[in-house]
FIDOGU-991784 format. One record per residue (C-alpha): x, y, z; residue number from 1; residue in one letter. Coordinates in Angstrom, 3 decimals. Example, Ala and Ser with C-alpha at 12.3 -4.5 7.8 and 13.67 -1.06 7.14 Angstrom:
% FIDOGU-991784
{x: 12.300, y: -4.500, z: 7.800, i: 1, aa: A}
{x: 13.670, y: -1.060, z: 7.140, i: 2, aa: S}
END
This chain:
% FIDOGU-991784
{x: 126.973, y: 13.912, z: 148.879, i: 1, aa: X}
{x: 129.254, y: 15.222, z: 145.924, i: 2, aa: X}
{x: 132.400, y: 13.371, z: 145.413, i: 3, aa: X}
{x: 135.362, y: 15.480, z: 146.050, i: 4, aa: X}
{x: 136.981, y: 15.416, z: 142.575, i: 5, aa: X}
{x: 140.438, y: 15.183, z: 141.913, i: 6, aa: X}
{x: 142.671, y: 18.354, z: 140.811, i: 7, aa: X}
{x: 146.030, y: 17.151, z: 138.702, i: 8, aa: X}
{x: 148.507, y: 19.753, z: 137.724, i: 9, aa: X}
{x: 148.534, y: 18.336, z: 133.891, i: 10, aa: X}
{x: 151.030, y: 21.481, z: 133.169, i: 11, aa: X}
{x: 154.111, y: 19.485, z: 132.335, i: 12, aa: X}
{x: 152.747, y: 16.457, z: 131.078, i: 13, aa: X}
{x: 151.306, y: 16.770, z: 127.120, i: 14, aa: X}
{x: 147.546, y: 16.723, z: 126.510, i: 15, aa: X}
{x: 147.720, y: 13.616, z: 124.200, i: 16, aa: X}
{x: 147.320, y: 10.757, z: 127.399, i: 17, aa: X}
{x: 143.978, y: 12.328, z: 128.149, i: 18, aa: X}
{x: 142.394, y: 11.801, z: 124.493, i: 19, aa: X}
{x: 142.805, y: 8.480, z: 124.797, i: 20, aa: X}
{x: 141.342, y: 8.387, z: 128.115, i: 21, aa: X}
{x: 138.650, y: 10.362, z: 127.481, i: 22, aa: X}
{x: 137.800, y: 8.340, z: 124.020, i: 23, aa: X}
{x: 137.958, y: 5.020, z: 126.555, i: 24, aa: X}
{x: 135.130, y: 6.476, z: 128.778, i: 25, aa: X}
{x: 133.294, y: 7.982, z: 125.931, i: 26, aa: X}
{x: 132.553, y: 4.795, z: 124.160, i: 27, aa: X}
{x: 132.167, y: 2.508, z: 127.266, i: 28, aa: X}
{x: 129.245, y: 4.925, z: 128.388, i: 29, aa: X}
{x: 127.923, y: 5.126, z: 125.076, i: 30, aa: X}
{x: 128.412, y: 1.446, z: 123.823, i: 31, aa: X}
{x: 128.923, y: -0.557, z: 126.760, i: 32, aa: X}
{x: 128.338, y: -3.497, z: 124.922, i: 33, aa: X}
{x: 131.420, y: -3.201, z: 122.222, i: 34, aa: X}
{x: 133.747, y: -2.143, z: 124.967, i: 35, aa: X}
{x: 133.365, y: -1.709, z: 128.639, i: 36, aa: X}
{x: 136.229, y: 0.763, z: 130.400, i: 37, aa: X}
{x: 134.942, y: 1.044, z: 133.765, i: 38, aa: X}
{x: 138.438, y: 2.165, z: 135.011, i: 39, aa: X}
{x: 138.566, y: 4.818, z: 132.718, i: 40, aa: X}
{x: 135.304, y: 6.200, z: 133.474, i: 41, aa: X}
{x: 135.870, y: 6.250, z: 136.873, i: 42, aa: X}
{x: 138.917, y: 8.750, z: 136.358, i: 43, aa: X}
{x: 137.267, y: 11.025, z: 133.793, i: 44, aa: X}
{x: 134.590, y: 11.448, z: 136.674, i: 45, aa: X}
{x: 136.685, y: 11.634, z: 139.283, i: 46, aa: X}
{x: 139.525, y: 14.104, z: 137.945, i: 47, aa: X}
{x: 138.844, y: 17.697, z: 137.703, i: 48, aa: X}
{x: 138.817, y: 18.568, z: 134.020, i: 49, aa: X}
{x: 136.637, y: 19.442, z: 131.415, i: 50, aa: X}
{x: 136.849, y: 16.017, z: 129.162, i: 51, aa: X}
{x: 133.647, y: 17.195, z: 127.552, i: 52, aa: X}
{x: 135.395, y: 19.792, z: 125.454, i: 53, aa: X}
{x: 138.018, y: 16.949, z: 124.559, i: 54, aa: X}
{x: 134.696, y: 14.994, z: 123.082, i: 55, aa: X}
{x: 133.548, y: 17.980, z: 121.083, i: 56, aa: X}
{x: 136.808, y: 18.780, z: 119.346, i: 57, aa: X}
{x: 137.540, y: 14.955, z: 118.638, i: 58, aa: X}
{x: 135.428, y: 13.346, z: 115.661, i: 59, aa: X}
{x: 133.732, y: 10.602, z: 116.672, i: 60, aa: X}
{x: 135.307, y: 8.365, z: 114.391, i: 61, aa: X}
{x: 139.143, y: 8.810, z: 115.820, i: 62, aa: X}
{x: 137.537, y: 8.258, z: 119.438, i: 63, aa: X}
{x: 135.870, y: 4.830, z: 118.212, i: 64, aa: X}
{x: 139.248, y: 3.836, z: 116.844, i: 65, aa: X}
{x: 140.790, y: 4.427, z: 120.129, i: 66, aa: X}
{x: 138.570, y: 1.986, z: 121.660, i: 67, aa: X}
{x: 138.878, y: -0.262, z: 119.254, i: 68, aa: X}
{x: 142.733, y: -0.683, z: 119.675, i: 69, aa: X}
{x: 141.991, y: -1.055, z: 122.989, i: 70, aa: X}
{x: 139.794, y: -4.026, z: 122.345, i: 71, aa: X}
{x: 142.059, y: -5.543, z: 120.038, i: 72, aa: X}
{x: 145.293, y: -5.291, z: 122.221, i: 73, aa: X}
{x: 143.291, y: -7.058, z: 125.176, i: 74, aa: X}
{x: 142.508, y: -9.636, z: 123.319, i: 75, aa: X}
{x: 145.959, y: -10.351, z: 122.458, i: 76, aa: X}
{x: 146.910, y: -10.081, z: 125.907, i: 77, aa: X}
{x: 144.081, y: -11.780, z: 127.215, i: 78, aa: X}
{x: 144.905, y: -14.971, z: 124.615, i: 79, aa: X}
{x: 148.671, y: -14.854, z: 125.829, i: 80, aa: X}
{x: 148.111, y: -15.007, z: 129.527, i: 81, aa: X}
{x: 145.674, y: -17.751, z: 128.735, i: 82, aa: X}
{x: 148.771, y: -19.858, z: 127.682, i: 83, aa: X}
{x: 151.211, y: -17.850, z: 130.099, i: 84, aa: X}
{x: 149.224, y: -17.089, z: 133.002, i: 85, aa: X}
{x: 152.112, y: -15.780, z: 135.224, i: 86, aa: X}
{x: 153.582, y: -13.710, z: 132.812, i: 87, aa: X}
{x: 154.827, y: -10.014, z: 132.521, i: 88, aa: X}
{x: 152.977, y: -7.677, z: 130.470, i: 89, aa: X}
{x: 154.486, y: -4.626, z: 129.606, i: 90, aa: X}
{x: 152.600, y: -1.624, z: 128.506, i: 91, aa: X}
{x: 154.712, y: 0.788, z: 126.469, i: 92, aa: X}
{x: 153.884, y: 4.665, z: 126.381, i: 93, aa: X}
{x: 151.132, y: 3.953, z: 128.946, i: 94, aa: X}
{x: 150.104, y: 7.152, z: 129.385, i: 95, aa: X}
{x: 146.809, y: 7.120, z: 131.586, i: 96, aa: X}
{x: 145.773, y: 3.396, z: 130.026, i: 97, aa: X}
{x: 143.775, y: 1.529, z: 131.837, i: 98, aa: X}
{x: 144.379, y: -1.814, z: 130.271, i: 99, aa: X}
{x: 145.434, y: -3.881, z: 133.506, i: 100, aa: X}
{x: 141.866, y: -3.570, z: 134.904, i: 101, aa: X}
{x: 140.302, y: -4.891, z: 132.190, i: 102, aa: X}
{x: 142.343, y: -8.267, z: 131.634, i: 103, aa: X}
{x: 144.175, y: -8.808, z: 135.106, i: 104, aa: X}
{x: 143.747, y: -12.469, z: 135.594, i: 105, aa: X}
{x: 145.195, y: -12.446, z: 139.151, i: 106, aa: X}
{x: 148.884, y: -13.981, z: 138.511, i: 107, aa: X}
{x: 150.375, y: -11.970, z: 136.108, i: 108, aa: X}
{x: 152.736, y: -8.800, z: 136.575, i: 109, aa: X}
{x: 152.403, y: -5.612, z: 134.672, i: 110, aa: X}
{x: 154.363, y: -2.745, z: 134.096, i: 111, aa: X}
{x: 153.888, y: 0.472, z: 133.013, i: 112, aa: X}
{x: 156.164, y: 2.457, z: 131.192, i: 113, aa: X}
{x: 156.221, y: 6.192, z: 130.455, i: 114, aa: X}
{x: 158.074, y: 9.108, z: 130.653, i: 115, aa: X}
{x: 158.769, y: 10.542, z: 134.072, i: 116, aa: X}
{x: 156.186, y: 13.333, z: 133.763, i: 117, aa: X}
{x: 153.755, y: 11.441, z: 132.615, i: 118, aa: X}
{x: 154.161, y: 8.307, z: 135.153, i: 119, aa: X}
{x: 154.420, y: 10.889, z: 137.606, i: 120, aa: X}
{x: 150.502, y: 11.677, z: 137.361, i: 121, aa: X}
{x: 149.919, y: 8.401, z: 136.562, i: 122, aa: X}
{x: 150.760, y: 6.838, z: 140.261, i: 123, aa: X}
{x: 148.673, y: 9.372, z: 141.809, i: 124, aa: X}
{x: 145.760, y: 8.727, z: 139.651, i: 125, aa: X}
{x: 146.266, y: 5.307, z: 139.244, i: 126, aa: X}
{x: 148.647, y: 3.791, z: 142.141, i: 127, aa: X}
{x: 150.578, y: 0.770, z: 141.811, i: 128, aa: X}
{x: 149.702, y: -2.828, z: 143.322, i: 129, aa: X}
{x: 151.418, y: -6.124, z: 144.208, i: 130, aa: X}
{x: 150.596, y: -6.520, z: 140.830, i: 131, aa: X}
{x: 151.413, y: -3.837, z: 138.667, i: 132, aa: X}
{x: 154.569, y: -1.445, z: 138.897, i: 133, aa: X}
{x: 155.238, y: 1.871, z: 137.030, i: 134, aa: X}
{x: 158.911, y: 2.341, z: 135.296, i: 135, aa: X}
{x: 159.845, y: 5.977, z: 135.011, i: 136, aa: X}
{x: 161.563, y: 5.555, z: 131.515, i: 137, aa: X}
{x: 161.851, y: 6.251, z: 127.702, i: 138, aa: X}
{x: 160.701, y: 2.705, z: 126.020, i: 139, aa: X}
{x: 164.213, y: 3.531, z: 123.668, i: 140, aa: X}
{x: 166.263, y: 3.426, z: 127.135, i: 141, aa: X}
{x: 167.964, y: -0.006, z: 127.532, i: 142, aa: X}
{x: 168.099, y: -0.488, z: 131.110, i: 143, aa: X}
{x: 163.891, y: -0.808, z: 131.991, i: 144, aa: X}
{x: 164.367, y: -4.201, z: 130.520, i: 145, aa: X}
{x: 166.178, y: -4.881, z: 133.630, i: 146, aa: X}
{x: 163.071, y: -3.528, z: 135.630, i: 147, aa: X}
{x: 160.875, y: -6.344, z: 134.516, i: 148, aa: X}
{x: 160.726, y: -10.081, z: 135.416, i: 149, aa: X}
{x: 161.236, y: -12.197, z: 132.524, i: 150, aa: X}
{x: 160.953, y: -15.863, z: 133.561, i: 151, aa: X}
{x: 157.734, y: -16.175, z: 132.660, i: 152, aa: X}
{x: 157.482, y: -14.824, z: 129.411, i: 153, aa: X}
{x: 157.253, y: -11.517, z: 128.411, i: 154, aa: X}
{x: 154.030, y: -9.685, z: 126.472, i: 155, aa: X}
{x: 154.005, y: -6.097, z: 125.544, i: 156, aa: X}
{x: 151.494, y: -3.847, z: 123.909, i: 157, aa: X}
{x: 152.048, y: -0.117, z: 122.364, i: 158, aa: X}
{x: 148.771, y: 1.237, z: 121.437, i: 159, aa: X}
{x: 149.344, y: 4.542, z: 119.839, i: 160, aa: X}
{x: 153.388, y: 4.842, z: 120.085, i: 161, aa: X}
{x: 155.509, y: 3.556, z: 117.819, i: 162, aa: X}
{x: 153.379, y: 6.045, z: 115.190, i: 163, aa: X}
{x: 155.619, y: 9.614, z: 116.982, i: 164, aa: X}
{x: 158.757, y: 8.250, z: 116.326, i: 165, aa: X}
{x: 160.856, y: 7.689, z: 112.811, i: 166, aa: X}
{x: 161.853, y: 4.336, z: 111.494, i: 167, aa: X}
{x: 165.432, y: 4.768, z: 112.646, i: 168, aa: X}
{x: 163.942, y: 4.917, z: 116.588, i: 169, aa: X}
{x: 161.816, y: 2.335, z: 115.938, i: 170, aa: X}
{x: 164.347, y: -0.086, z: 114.365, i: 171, aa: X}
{x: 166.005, y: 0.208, z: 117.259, i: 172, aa: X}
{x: 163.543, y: -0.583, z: 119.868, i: 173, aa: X}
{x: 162.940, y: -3.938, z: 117.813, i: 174, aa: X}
{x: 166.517, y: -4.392, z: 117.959, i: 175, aa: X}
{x: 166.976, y: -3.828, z: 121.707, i: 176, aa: X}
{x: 164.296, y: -6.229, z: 122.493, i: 177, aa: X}
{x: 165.869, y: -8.860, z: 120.952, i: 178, aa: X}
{x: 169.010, y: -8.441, z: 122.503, i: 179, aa: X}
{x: 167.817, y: -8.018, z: 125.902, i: 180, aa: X}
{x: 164.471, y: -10.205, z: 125.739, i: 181, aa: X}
{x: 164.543, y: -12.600, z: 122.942, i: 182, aa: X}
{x: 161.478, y: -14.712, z: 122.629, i: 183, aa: X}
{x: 158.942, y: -12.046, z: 124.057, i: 184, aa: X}
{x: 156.401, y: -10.913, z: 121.746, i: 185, aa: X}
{x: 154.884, y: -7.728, z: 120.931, i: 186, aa: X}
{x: 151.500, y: -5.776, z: 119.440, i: 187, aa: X}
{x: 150.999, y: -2.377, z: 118.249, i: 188, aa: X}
{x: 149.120, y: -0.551, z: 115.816, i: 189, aa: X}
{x: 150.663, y: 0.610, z: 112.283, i: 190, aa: X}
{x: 149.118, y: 3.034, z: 109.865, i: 191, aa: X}
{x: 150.008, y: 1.805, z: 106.242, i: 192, aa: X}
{x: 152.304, y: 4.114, z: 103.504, i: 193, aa: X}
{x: 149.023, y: 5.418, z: 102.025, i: 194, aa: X}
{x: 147.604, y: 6.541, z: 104.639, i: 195, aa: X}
{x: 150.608, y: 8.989, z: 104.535, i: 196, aa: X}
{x: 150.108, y: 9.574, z: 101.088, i: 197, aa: X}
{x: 147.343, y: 12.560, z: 101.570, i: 198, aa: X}
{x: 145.821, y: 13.215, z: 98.227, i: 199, aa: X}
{x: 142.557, y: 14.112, z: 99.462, i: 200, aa: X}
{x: 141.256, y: 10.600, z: 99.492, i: 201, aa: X}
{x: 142.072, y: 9.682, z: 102.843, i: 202, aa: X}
{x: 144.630, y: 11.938, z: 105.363, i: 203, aa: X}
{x: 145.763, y: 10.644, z: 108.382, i: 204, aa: X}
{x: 143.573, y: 8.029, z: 109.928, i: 205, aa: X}
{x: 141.612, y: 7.953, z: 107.052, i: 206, aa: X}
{x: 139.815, y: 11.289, z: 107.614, i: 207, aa: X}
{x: 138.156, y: 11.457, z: 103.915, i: 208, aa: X}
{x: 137.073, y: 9.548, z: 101.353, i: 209, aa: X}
{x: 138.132, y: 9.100, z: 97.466, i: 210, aa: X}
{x: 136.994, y: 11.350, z: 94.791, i: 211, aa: X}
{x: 134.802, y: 8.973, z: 93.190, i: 212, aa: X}
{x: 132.703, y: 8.767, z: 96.686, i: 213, aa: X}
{x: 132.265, y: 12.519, z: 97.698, i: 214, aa: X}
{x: 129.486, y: 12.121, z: 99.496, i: 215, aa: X}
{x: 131.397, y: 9.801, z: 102.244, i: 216, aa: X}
{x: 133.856, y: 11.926, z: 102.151, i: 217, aa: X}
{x: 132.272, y: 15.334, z: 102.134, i: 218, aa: X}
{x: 130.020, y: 13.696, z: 105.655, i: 219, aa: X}
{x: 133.903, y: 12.640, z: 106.954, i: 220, aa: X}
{x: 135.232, y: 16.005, z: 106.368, i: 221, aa: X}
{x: 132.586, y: 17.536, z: 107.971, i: 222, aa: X}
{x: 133.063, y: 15.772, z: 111.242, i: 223, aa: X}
{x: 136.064, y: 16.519, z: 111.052, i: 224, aa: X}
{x: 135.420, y: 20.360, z: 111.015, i: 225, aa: X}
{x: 132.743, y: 20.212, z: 113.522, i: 226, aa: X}
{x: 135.414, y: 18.702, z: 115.829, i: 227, aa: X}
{x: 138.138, y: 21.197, z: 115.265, i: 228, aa: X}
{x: 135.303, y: 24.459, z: 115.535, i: 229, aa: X}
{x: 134.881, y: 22.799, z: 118.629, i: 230, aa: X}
{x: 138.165, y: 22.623, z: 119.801, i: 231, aa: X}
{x: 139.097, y: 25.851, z: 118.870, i: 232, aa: X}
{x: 137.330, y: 27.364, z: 121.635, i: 233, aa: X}
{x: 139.450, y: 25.981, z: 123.963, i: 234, aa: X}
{x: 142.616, y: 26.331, z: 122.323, i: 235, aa: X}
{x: 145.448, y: 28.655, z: 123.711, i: 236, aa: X}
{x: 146.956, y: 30.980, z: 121.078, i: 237, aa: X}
{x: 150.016, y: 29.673, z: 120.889, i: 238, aa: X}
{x: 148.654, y: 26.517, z: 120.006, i: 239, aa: X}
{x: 146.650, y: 27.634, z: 117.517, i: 240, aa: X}
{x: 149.085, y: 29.620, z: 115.991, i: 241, aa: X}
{x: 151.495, y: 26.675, z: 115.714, i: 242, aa: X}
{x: 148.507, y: 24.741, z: 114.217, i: 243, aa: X}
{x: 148.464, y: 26.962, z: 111.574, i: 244, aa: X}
{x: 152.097, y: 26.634, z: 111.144, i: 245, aa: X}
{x: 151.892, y: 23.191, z: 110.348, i: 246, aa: X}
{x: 149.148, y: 23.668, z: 107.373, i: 247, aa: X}
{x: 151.578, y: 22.506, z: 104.013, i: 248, aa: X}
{x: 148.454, y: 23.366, z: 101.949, i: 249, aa: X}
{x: 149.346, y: 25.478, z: 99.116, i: 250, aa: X}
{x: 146.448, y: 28.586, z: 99.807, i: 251, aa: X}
{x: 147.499, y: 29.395, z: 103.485, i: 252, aa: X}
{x: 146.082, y: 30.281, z: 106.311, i: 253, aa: X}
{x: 147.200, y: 33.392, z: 108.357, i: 254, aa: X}
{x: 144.540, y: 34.517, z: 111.014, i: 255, aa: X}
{x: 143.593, y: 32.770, z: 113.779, i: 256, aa: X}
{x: 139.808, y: 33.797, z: 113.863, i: 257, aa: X}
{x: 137.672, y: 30.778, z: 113.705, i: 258, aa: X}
{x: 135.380, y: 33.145, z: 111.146, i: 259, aa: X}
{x: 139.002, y: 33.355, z: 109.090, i: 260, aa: X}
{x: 139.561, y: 29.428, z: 109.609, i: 261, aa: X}
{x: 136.157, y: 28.690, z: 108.064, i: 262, aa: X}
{x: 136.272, y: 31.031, z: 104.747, i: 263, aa: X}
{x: 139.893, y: 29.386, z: 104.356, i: 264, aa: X}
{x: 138.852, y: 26.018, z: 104.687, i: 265, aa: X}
{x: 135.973, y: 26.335, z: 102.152, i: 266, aa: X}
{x: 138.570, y: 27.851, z: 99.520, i: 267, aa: X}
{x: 140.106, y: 24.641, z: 99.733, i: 268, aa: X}
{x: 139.886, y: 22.100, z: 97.021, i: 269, aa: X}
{x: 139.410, y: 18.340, z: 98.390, i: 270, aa: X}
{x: 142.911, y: 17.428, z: 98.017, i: 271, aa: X}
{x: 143.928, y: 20.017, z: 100.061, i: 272, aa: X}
{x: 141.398, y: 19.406, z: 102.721, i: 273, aa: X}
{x: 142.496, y: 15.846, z: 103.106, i: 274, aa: X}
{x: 146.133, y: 17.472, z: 103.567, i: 275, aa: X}
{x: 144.602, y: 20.170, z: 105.635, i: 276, aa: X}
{x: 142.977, y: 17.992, z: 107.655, i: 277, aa: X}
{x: 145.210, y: 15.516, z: 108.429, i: 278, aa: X}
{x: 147.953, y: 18.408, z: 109.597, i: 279, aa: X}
{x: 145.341, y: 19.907, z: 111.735, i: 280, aa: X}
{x: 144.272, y: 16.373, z: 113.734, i: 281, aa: X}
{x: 147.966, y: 15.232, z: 113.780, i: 282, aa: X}
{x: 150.253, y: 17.817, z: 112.848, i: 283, aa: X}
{x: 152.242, y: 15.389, z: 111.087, i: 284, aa: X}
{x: 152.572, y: 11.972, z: 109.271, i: 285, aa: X}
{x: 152.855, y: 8.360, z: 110.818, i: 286, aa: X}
{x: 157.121, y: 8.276, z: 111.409, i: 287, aa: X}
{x: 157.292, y: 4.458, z: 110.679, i: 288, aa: X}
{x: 154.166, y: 3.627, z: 108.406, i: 289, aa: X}
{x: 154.469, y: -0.270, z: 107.632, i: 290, aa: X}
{x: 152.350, y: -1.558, z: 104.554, i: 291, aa: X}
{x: 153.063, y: -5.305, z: 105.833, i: 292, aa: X}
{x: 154.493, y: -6.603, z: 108.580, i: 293, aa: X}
{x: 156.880, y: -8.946, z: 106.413, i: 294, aa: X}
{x: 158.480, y: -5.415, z: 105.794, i: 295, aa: X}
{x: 159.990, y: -5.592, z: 109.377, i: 296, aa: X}
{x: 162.000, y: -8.716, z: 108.934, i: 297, aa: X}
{x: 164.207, y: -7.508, z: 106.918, i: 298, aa: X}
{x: 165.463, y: -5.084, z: 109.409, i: 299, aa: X}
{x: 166.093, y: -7.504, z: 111.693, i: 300, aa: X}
{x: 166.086, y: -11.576, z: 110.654, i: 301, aa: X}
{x: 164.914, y: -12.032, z: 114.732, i: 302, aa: X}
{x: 161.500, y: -10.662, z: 113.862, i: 303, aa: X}
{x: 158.684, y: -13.321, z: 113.178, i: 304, aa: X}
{x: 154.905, y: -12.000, z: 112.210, i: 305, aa: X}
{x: 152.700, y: -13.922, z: 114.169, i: 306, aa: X}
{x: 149.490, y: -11.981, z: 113.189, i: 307, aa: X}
{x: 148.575, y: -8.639, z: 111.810, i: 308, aa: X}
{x: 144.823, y: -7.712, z: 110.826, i: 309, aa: X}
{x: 143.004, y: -4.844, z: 110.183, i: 310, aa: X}
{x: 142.074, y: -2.101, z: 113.149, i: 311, aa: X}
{x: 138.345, y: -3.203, z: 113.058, i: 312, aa: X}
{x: 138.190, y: -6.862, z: 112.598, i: 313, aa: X}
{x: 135.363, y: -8.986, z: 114.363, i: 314, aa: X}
{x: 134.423, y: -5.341, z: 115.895, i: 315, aa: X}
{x: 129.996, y: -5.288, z: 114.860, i: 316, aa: X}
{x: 128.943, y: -2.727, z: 112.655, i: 317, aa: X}
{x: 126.447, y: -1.940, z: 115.255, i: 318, aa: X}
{x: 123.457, y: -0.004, z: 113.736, i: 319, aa: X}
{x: 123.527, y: 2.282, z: 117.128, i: 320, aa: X}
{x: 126.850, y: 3.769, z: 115.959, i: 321, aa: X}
{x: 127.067, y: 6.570, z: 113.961, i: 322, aa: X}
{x: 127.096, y: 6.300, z: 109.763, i: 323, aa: X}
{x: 130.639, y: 8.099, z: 110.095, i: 324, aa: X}
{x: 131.931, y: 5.545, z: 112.305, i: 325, aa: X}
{x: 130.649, y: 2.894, z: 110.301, i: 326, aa: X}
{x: 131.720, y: 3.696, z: 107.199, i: 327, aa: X}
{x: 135.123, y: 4.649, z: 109.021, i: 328, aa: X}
{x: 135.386, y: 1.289, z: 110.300, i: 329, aa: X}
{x: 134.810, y: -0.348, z: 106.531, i: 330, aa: X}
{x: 137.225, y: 2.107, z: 104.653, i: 331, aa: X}
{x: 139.753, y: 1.956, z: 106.834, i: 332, aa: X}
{x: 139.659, y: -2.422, z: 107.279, i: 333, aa: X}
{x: 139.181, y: -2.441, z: 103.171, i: 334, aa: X}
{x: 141.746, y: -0.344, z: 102.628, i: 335, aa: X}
{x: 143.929, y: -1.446, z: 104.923, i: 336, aa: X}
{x: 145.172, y: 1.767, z: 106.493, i: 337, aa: X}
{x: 145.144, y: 0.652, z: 109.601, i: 338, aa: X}
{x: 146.586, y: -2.302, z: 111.279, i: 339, aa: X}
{x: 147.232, y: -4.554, z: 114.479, i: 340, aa: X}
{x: 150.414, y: -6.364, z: 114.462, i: 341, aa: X}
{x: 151.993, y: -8.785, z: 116.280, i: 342, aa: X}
{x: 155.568, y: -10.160, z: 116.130, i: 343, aa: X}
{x: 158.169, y: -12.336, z: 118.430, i: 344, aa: X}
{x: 161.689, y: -11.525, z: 118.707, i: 345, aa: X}
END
């Protein structure tokens, strides 16, 4: 018999929690031995939506990455609760993560922490336990870190946050957590300066290659179209039209006719691709990029690094994944565009 699946009015909350999700499940059904989500496939089988189209308008290469923050921010938390087995672990910007599944160890407490919307679906897709609790909250609002318990240290992760928000917001967060929680420690993921700087050698995320390696980045770019011809099935208007909004490339684009989108995009040259590209994937530049993690002491002298290494470190270069992804992985590591971090306060 058919399971019954689940119909979630996803109206008021943004689209961007379900990429993530749907990247998790993608890569633990595909390869299950890198990363295993079985939370997060559950949901994307259970919940009535089409996250197929979300696969075909996402290049395989920013779904990989996805996972592999994921695997890099449980082992963090999985090496801290080794140490601190009753601690709290709080999951900033949660959105639909399933991270508690994968590295409860039976004693600690986590929280989750989104925006009302957002936690809203999230308790009826994922409900709380003894075990883990959902806070209704901005991460920049003070008073959640009342919410939490805190005598037994405190861990938090922010996979894919900190990058929406300006330097400003972010220098703040660092410096409420040190008021109100000194000594707990925290890892994200930061996108360096250059990967800001789009001059058709990289884009956001990496999502080219240098002029003096077209070939790599010709196959990237690619993708990278394939994905958005994809998408653009599915897109409303309105959203397309704001899309196209966002293009800063100097030869602009006016219809929104995927016939149009494809004549304009071959009358670009490869720096403006690269630009193109990244405004179409992200729709606009990392707020806080950080090209070391020394740079963050000197906003606040209650910041120590205790780590930071590159997105894809100790993840195999399996031969089963794709060449993008691959060479993805080694471009983005060598040139150091992405990064985890980790820091005490």
């Amino acid at each position: 018999m058919q399971q019954t699946r689940t119909k979630v009015d996803f109206s008021r909350v943004l689209g961007t929690p379900l990429v993530p999700l749907c990247a998790r499940a993608k890569i633990s059904k595909e390869y299950g031995s890198l990363f295993n989500d079985a939370k997060a496939i559950e949901l994307v089988e259970r919940i009535d939506y089409d996250f197929s189209m979300l696969e075909k308008s996402s290049a395989d290469y920013l779904l990989f990455a996805t996972a592999a923050r994921a695997i890099q921010l449980d082992n963090k938390v999985k090496a801290y609760i080794k140490e601190q087995p009753h601690t709290s672990v709080v999951n900033l910007g949660a959105g639909f993560d399933t991270g508690f599944y994968r590295v409860d160890n039976g004693t600690i407490h986590w929280y989750d922490l989104d925006l009302p919307e957002v936690i809203k679906v999230r308790k009826r897709l994922l409900p709380e336990t003894d075990s883990s609790t959902c806070i209704s909250k901005s991460f920049l609002d003070p008073s959640w870190c009342q919410d939490i318990k805190n005598e037994n240290g405190i861990f938090m992760i922010a996979g894919g946050l900190l990058r929406y928000f300006g330097e400003a917001q972010v220098r703040q967060f660092f410096s409420l957590i040190a008021d109100r929680l000194p000594g707990s420690e925290i890892v994200f993921e930061a996108e360096s300066k250059s990967s800001n700087d789009v001059d058709g050698s990289c884009g956001a995320y990496g999502a080219g290659w240098s002029d003096d390696e077209p070939e790599k980045r010709d196959a990237m770019q690619a993708e990278g179209v394939r994905a958005l011809k994809n998408g653009w099935t599915i897109l409303p208007k309105s959203l397309k039209y704001q899309m196209i909004g966002a293009l800063t490339t100097p030869t602009k684009l006016h219809s929104i006719e995927w016939n149009d989108v494809e004549t304009w995009w071959n009358q670009l040259n490869a720096q403006e691709k690269g630009k193109a590209m990244s405004d179409f994937f992200f729709g606009f530049t990392c707020g806080c990029p950080l090209e070391d993690a020394s740079e963050m002491t000197a906003w606040d002298d209650r910041i120590i690094v205790v780590d930071q290494f590159p997105l894809f470190r100790n993840i195999p270069r399996d031969p089963s994944l794709s060449m993008s992804v691959r060479q993805f992985m080694n471009y983005t590591d060598e040139k150091g565009r992405i990064k985890i971090i980790h820091v005490r306060v």
